[in-house]
BAFI-3210 file (N, C-alpha, C; in Angstrom, 3 decimals, decimal comma, padded with zeros to 6 digits):
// residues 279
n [1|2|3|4|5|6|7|8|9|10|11|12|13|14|15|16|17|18|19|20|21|22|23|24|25|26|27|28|29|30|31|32|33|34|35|36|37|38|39|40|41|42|43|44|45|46|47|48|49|50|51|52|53|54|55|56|57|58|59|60|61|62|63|64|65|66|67|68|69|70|71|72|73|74|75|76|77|78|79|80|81|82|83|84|85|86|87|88|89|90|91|92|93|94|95|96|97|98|99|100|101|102|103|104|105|106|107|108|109|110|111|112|113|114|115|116|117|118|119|120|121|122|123|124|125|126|127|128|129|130|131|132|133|134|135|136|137|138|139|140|141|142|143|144|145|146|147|148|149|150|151|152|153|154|155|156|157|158|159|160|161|162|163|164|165|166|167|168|169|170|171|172|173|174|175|176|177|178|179|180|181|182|183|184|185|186|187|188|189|190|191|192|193|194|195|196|197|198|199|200|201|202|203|204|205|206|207|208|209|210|211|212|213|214|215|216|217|218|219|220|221|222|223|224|225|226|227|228|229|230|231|232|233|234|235|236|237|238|239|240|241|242|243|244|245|246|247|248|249|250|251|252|253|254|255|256|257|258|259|260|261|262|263|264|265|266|267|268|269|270|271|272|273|274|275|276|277|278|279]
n.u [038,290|035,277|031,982|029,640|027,501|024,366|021,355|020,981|019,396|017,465|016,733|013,821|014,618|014,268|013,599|014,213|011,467|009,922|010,274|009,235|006,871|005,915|006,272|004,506|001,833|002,136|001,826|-000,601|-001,898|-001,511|000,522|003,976|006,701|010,613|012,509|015,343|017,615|020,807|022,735|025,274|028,156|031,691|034,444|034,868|032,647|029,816|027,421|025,488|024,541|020,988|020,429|017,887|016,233|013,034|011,270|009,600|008,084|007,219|008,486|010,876|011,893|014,267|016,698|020,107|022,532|023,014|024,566|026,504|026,155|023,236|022,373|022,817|021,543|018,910|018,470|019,033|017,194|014,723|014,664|015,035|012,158|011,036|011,844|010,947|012,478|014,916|017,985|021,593|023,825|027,087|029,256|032,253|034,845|036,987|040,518|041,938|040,871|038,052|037,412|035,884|032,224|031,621|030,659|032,295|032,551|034,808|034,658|036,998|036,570|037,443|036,030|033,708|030,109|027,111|024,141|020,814|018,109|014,989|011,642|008,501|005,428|002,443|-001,258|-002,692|-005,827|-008,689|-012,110|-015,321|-018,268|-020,896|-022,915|-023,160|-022,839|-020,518|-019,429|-018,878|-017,603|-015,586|-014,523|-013,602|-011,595|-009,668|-009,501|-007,944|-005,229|-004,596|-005,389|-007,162|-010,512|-013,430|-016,687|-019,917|-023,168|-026,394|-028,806|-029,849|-030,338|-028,861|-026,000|-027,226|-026,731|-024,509|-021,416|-019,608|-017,401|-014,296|-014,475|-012,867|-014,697|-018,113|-020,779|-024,110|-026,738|-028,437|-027,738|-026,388|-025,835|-023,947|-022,142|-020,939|-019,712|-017,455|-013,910|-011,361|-008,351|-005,970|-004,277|-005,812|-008,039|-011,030|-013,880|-017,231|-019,705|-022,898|-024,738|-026,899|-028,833|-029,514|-028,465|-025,687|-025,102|-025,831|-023,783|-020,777|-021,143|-020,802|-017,640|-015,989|-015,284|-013,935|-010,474|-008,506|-006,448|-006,701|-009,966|-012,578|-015,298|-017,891|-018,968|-020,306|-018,887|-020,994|-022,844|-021,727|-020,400|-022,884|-024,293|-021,948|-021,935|-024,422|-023,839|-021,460|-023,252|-024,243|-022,605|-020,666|-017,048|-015,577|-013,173|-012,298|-014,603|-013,575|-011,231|-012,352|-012,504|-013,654|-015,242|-014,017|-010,917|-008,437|-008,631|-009,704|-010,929|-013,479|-015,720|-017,367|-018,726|-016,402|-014,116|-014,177|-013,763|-011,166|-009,874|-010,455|-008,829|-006,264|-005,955|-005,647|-003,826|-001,788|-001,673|-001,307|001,541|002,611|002,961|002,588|000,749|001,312|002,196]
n.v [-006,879|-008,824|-006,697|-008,686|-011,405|-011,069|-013,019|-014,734|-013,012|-011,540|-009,074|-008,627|-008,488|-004,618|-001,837|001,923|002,976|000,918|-000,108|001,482|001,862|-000,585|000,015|001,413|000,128|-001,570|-000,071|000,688|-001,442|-001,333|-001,896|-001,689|-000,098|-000,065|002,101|002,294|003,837|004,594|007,425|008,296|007,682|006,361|006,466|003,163|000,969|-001,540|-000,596|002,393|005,650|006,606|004,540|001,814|-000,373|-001,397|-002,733|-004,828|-006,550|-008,926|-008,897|-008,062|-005,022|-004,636|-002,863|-003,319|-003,864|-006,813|-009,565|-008,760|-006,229|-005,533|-007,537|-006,913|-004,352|-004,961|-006,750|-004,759|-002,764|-003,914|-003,830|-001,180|-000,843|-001,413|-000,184|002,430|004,412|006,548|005,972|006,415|004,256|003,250|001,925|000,302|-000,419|-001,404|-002,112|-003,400|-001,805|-000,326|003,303|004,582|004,442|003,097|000,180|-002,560|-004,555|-006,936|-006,430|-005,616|-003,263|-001,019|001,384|003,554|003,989|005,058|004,515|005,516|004,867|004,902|004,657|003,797|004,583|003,330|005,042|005,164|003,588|003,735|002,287|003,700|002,586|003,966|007,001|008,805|011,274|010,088|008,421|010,031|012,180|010,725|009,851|012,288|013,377|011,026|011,868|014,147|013,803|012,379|009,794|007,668|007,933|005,757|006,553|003,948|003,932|003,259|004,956|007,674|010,252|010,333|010,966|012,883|015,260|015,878|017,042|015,115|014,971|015,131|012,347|009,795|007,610|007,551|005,386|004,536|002,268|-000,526|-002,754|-005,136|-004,700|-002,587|-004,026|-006,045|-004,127|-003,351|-003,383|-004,498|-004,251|-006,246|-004,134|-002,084|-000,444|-000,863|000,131|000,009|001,877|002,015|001,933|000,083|-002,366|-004,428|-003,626|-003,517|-006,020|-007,612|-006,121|-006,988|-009,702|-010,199|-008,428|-009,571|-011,979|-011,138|-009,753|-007,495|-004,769|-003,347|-003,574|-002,244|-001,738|000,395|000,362|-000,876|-003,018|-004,536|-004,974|-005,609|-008,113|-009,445|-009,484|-010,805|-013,118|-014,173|-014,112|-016,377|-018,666|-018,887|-019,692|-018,787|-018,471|-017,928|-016,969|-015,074|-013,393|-012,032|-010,562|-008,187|-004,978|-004,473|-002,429|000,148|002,104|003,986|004,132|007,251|008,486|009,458|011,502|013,251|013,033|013,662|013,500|010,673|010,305|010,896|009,328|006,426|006,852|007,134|004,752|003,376|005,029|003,878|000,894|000,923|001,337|-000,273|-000,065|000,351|001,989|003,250|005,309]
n.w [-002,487|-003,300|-002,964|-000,686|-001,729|-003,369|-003,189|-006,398|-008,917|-011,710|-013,610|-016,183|-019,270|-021,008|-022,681|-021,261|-021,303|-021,693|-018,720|-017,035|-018,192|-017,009|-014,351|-013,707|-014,119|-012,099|-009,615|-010,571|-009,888|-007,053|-005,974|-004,742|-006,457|-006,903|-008,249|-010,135|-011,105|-013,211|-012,800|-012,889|-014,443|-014,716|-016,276|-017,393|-018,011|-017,967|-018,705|-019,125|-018,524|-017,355|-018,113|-016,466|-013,922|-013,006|-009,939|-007,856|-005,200|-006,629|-008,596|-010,867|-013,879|-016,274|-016,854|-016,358|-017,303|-015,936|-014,401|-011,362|-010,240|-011,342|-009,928|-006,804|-006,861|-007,159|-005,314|-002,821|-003,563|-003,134|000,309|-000,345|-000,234|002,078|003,981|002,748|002,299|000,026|-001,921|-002,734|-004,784|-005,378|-006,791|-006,924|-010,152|-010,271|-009,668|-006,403|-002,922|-002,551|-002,364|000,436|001,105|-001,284|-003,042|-003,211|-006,443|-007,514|-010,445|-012,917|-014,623|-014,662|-014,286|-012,527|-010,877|-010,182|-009,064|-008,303|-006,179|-005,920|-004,235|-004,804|-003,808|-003,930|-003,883|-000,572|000,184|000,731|001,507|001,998|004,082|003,592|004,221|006,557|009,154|010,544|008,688|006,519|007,733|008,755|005,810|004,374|006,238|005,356|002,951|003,291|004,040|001,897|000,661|-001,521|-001,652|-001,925|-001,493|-000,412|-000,568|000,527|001,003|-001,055|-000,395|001,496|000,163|-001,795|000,590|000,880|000,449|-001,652|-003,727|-003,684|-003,770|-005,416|-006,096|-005,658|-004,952|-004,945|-003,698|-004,042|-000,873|-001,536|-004,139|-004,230|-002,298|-004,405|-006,089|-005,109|-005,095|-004,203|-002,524|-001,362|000,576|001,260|002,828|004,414|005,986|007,823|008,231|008,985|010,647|011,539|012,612|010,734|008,149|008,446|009,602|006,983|005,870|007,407|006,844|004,596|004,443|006,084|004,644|003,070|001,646|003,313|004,353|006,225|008,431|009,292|011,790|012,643|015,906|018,697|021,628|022,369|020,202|018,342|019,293|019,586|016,882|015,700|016,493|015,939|012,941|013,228|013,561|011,431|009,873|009,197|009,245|012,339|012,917|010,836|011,417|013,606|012,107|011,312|013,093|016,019|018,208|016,307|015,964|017,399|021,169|021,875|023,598|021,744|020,899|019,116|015,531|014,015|015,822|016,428|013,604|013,538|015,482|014,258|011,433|012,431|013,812|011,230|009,819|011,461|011,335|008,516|008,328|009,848|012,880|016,638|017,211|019,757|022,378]
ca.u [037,418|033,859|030,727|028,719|026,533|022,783|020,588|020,902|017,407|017,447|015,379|013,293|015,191|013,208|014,362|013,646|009,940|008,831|010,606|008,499|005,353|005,596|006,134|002,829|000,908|002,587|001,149|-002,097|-002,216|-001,415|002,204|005,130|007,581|011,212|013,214|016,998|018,466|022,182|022,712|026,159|029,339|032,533|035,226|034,573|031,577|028,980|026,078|024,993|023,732|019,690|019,568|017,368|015,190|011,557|012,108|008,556|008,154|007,042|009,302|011,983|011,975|014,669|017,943|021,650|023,377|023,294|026,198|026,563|025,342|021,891|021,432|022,942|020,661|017,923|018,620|018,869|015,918|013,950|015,283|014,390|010,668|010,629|012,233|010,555|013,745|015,817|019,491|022,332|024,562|027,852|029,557|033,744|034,707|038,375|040,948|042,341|039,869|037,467|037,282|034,825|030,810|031,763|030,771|033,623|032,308|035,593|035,415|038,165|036,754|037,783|034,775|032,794|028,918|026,123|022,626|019,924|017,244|013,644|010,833|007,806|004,396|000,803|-002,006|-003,657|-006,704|-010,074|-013,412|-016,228|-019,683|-022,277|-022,264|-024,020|-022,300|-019,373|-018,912|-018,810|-016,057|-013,969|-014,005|-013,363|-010,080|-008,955|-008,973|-006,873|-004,550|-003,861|-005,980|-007,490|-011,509|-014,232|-017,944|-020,982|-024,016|-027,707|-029,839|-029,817|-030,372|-027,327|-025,451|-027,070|-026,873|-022,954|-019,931|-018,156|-016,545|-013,431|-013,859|-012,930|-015,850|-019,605|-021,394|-025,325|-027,681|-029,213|-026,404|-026,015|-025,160|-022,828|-020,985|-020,489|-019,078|-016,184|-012,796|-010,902|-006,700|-005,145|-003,573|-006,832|-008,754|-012,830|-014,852|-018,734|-020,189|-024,114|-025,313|-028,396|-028,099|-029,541|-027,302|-024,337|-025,040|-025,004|-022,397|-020,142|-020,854|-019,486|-016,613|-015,372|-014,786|-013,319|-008,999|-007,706|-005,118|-007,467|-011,240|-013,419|-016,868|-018,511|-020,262|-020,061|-018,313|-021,725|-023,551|-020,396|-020,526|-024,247|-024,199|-020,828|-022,220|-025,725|-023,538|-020,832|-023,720|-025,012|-021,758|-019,449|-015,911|-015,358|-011,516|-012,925|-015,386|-012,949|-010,432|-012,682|-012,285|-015,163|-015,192|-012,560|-010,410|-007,874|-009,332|-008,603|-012,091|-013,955|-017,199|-018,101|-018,066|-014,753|-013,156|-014,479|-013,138|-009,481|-009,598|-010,134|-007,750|-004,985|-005,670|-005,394|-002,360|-000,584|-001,777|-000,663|003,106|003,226|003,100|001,644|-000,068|001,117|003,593]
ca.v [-008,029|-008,521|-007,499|-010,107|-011,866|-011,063|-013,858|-014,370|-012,739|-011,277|-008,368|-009,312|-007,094|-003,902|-000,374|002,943|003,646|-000,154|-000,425|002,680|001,518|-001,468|-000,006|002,214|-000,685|-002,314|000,818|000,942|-002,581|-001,315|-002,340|-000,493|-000,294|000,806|002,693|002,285|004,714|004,812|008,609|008,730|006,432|007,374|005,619|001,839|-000,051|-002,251|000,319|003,761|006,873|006,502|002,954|001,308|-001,464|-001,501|-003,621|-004,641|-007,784|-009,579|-009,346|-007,149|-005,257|-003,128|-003,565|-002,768|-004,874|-008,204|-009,271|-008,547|-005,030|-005,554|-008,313|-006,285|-003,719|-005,587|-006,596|-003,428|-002,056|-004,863|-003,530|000,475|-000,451|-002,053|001,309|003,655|006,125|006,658|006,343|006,076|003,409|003,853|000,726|000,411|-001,336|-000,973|-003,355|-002,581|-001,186|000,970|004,271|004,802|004,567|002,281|-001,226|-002,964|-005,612|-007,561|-005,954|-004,939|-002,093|000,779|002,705|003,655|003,533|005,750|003,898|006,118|004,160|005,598|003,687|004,655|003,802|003,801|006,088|004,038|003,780|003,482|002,216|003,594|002,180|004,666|008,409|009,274|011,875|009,566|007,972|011,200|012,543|009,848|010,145|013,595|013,458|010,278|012,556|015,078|012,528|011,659|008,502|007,527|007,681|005,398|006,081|003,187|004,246|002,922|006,017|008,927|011,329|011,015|011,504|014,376|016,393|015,365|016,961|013,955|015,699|014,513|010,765|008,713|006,809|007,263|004,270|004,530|001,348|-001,312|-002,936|-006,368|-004,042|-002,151|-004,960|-006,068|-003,268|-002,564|-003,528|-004,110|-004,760|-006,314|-002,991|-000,971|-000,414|-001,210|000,374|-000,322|003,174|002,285|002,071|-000,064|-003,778|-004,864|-003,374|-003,675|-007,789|-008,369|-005,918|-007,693|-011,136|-009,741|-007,727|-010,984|-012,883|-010,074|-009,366|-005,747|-004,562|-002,619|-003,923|-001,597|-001,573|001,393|-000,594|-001,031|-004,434|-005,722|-004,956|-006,392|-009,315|-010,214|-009,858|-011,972|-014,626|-015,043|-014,632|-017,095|-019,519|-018,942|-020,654|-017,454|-018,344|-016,859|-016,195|-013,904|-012,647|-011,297|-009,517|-006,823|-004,274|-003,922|-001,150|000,469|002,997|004,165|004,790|008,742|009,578|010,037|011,528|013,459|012,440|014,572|012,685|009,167|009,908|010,984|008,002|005,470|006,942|007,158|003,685|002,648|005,248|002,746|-001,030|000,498|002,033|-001,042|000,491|-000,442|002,852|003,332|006,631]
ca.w [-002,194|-003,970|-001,545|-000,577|-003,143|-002,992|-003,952|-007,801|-009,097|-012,704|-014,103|-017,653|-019,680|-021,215|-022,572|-019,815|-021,855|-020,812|-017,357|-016,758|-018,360|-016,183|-012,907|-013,508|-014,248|-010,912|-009,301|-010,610|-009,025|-005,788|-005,696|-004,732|-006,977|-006,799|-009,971|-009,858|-012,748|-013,191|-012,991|-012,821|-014,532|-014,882|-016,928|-018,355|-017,600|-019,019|-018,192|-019,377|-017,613|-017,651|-017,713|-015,366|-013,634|-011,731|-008,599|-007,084|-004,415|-007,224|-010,254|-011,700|-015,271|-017,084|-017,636|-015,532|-017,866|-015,786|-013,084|-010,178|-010,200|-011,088|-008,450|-005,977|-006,944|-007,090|-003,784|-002,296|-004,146|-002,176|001,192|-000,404|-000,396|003,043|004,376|002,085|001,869|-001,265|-001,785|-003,784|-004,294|-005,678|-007,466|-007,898|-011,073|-010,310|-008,777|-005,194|-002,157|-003,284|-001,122|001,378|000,494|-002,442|-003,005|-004,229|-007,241|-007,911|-011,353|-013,524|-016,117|-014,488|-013,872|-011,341|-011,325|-009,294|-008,927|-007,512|-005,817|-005,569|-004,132|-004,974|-003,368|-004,591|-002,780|000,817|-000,691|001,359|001,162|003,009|003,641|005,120|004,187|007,481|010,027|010,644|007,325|005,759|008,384|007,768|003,986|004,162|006,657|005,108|001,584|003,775|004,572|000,799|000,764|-002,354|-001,391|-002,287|-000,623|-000,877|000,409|000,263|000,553|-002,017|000,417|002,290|-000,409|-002,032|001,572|001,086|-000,876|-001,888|-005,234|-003,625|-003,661|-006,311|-006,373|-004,918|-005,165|-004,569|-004,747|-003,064|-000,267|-002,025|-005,588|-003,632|-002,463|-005,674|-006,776|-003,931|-006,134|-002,800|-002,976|-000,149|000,782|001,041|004,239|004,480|007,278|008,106|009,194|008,707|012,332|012,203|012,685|008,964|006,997|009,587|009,473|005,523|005,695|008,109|006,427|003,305|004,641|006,923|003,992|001,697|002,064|003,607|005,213|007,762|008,117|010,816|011,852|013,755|016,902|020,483|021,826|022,659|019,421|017,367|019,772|019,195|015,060|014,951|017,142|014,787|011,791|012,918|013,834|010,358|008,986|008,500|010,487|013,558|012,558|009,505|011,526|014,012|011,288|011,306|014,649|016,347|017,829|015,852|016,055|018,992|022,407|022,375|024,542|020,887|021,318|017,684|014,252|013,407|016,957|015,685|012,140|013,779|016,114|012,840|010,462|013,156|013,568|009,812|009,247|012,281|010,751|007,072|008,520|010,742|014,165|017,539|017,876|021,188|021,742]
c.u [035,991|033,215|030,352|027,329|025,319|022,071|020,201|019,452|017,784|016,176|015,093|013,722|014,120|013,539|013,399|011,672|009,624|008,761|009,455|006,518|005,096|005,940|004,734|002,470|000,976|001,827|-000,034|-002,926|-002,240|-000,388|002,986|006,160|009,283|012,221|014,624|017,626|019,632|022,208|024,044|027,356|030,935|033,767|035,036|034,062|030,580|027,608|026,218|024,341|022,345|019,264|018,852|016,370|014,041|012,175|010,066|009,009|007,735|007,371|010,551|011,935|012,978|015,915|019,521|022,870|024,114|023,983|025,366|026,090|024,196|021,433|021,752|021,814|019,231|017,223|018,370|017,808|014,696|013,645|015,084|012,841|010,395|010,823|011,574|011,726|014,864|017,152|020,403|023,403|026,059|028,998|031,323|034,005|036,224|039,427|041,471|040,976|039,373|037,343|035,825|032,969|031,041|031,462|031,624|032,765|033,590|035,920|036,745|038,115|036,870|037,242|034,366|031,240|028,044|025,159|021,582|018,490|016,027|012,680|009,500|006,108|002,917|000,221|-002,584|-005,103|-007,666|-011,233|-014,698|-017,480|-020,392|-022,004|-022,656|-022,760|-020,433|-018,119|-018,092|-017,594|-014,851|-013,542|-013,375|-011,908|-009,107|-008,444|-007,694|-005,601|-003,847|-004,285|-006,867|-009,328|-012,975|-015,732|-019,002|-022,102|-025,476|-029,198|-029,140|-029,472|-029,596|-026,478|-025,917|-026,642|-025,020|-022,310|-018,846|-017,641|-015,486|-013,066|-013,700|-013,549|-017,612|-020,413|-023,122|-026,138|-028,187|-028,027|-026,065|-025,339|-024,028|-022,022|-020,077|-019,843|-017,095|-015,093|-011,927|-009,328|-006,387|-004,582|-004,471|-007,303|-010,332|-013,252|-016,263|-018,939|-021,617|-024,977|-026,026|-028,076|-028,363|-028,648|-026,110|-024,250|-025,157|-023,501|-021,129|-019,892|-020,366|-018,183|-015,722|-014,825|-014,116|-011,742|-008,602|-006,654|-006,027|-009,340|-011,843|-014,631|-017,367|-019,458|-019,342|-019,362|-019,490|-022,524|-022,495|-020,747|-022,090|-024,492|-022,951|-021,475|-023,639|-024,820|-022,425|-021,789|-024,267|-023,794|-020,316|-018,301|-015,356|-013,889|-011,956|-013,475|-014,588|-011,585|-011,208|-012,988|-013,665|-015,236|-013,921|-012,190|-009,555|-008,619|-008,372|-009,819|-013,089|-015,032|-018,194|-017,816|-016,560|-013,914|-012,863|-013,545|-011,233|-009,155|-009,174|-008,897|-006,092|-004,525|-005,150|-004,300|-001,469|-000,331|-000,823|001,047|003,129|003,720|002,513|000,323|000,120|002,325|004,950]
c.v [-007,693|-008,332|-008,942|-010,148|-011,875|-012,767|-013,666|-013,996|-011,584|-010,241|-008,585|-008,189|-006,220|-002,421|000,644|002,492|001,851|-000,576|000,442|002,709|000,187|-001,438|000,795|001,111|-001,383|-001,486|000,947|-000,328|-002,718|-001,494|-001,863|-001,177|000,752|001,310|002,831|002,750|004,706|006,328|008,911|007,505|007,508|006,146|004,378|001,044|-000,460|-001,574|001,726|004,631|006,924|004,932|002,696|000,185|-000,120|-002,688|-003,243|-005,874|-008,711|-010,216|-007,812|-006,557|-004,074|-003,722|-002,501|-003,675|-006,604|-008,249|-009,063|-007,131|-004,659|-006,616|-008,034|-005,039|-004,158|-005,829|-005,316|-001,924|-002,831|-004,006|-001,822|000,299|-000,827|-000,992|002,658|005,107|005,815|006,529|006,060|005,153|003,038|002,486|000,970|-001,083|-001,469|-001,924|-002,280|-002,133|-000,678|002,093|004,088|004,664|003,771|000,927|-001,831|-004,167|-006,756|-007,450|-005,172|-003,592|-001,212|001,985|002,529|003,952|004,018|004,669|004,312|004,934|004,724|004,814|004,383|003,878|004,144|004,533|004,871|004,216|003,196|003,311|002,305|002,943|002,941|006,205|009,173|010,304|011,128|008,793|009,021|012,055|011,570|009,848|011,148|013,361|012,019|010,932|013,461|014,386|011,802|010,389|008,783|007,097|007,121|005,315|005,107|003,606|003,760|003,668|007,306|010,019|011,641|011,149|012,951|015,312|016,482|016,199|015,974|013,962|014,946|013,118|010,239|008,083|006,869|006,449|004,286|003,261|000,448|-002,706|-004,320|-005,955|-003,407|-003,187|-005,578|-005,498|-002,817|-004,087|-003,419|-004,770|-005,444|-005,359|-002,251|-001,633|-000,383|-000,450|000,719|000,939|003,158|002,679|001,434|-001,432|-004,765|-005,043|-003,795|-005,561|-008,225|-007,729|-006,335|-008,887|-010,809|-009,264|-008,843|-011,603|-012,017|-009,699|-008,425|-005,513|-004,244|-002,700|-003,116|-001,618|-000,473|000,893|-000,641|-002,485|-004,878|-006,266|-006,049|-008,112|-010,239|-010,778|-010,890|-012,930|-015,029|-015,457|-016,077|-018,552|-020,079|-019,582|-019,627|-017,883|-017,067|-016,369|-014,885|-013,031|-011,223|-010,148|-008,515|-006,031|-003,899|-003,450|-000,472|001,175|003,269|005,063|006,279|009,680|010,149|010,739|012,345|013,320|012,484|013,573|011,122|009,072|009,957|009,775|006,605|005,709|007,095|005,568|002,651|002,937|003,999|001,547|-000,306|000,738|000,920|-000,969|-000,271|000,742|003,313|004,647|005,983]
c.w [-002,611|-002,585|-001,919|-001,240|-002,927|-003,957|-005,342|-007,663|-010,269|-013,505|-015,537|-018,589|-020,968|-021,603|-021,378|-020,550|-021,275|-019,865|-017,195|-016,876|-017,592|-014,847|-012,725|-013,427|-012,509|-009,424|-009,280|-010,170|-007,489|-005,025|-005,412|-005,576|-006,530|-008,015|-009,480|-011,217|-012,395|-013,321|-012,717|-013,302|-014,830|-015,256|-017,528|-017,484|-018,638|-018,964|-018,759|-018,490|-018,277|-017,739|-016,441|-015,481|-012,989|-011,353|-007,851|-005,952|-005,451|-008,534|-010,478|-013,215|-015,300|-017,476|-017,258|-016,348|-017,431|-014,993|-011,950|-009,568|-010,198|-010,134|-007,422|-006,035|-006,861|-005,636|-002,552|-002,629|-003,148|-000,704|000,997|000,091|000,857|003,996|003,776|002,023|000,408|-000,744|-002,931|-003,738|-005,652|-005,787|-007,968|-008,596|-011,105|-009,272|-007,536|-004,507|-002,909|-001,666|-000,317|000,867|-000,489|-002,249|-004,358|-005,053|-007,740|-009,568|-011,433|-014,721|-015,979|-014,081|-012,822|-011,654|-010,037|-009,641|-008,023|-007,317|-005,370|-005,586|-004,015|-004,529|-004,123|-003,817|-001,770|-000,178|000,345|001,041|002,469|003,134|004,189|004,733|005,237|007,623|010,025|009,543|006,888|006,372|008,158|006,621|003,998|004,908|006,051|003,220|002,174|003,846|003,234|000,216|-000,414|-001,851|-001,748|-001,280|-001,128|000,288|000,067|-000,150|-000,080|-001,287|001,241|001,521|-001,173|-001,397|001,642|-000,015|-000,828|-003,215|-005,099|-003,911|-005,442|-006,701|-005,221|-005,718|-004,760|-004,940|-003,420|-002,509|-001,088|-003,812|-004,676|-003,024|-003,195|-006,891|-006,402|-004,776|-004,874|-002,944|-001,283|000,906|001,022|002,206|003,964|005,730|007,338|008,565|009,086|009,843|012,544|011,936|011,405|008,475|007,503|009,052|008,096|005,004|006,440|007,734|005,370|003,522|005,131|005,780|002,972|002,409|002,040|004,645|006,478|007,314|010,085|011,071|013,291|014,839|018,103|020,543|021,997|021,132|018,464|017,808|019,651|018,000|014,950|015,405|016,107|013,603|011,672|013,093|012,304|009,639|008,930|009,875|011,234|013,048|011,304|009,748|012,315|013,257|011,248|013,346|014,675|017,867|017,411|015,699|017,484|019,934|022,902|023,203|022,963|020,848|019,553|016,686|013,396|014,559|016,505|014,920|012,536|014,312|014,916|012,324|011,092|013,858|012,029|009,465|010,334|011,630|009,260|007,433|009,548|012,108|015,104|017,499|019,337|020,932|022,249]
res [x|x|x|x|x|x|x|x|x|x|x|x|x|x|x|x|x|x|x|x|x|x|x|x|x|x|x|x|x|x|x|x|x|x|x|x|x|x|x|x|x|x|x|x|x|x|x|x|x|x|x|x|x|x|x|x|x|x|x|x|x|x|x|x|x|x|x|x|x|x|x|x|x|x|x|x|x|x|x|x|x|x|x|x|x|x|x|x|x|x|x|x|x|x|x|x|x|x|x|x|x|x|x|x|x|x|x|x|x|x|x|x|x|x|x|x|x|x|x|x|x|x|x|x|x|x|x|x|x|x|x|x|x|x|x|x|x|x|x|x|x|x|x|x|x|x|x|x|x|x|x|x|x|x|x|x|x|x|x|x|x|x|x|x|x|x|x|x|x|x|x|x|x|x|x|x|x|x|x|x|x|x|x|x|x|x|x|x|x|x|x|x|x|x|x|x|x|x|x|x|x|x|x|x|x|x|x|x|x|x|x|x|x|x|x|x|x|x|x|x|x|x|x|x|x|x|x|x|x|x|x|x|x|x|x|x|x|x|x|x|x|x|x|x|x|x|x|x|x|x|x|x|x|x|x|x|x|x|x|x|x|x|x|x|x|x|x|x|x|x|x|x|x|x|x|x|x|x|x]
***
């Protein structure tokens, strides 16, 4: 008996070298992609060992030879990236049951058919604002951490006194150029670290209206609560205003810049892995 039929959905067919060059690109967009190589056949099928798709949420490219195999795969490439674990999936082309671990296809060509599934994610990628004390700890453990690090900062002088070799990007300038600069994905986390209520309030009315997975601002509940209320009076919606946490990070008793920066980034690793944060 055939499995059960995944929702037709068709990958744009593509030899390995452009599946490959179009899951980077899918990547360097921020995307997860997942790679489904055939790495194993065995007797008569319509597929080769090394063929393969990319499998993002947004499209399909490569090439399983069509059927029921690549939209089962397809399928179940979907369902890799939502899990983040690999596996293999092991295709009978043969009449009668198939043994154990096998998904039976209602083919007849005799073979059998491996399909390794590897899902592969881009780096979290962060943007700081502020290289002060706290900024500057968070950049630094969110590099530890694997996080792709972008600092913006206003004065010179806190960055010279800084090793930020590590980041990806230091941004220096005057805060309305630095806004204009921050290249921000859906998927990427923002957090305000300036401290002083200026900068904090054009940076808040910019950040509110800008799309992240995780938006933070370093402030007390009252200070937060004073700047949103001018800025939402000034026109900026209160729903926008509130996507960013104010004060943010988990209540773990923080008290110095290194505590702060753990508190944050143990909040951002939860929102990006979909947690409550709670044990």
């Amino acid at each position: 008996m055939r499995g059960s039929r995944p929702t037709t959905r068709r990958a744009e067919e593509a030899p390995p070298s452009g599946t490959v060059a179009w899951a980077a690109s899918r990547l360097a967009e921020g995307e997860p992609v997942c790679l489904a190589t055939v790495v194993e056949k065995k007797g008569s099928a319509a597929v080769r060992e090394g063929w393969m798709i990319a499998v993002s949420r947004g499209g399909a490219v490569g090439n399983l030879g069509g059927g029921y195999i690549e939209e089962r795969v397809i399928a179940e490439c979907l369902e890799a990236l939502k899990s983040g674990k690999p596996r293999i999936l092991r295709f009978w082309l043969k009449p009668g049951e198939p043994p154990p671990g096998y998904i039976p296809t209602g083919m007849v060509c005799g073979g059998e058919v491996a399909v390794h599934l590897n899902p592969v994610f881009p780096p979290w990628r962060i943007h700081v604002l502020g290289a002060g004390h706290v900024g500057y700890a968070i950049a630094r453990l969110a590099h530890f951490l694997g996080m792709d690090v972008y600092v913006y900062e206003t004065d010179p002088r806190a960055v010279e006194r800084r090793d930020l070799s590590f980041a990806k990007g230091v941004f220096v300038g005057s805060l309305p150029e630095l806004l204009r600069k921050i290249e921000l994905r859906p998927t990427d986390a923002i957090v305000i670290t300036f401290g002083d209520e200026e900068r904090d309030s054009v940076a808040v009315e910019a950040v509110a209206r800008m799309e992240a997975s995780y938006k933070g601002w370093l402030s007390s509940r009252s200070k937060a609560a004073l700047i949103k209320g001018r800025l939402s009076k000034k026109g900026v919606p209160r729903e926008a205003l509130d996507s960013i946490r104010a004060p943010m990070g988990l209540d773990i008793g923080a008290r110095t810049p290194e505590e702060v920066a753990l508190a944050v980034l143990a909040e951002i690793v939860s929102v990006f892995r979909g947690t409550r944060g709670a044990p």
